[in-house]
N, C-alpha and C positions, 0 to 999 in steps of 0.2 A: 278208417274213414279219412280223417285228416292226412293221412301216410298217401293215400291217392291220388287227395287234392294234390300233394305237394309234387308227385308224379309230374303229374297234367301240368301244373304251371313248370318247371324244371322243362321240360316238352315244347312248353308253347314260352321258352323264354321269357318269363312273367319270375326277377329274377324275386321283387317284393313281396311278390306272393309266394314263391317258393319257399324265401326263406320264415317267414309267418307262420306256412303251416307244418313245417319243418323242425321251428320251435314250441309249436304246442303237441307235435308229435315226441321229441325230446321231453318236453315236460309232461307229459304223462307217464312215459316210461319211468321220470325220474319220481312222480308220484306212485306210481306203480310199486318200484323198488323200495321206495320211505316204508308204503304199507307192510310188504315180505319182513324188511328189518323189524319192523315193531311188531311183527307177529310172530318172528323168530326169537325173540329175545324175554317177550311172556310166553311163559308157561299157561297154555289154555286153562281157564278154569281159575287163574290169577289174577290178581287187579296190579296194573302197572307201578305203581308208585309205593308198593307193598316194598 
């Protein structure tokens, strides 16, 4: 969704908005990623600080 946005303005030279929605498309991937690590590193069925 955001990855579009950031299209469209990139496009229509909106370079503020581009980079905006550029960075919360970055920051979710990097959310994204945080999650995989923390669920690769417990063992399902484990409580993390065990």
């Amino acid at each position: 969704m955001f990855a579009d946005y950031a299209v469209d303005a990139i496009l229509r030279k909106e370079a503020s908005s581009a980079l905006l929605y550029s960075l919360m498309v970055l920051g979710m991937l990097d959310q994204i990623a945080r999650l995989k690590d923390i669920g690769l590193r417990v063992a399902p069925g484990r409580i993390a600080d065990e």
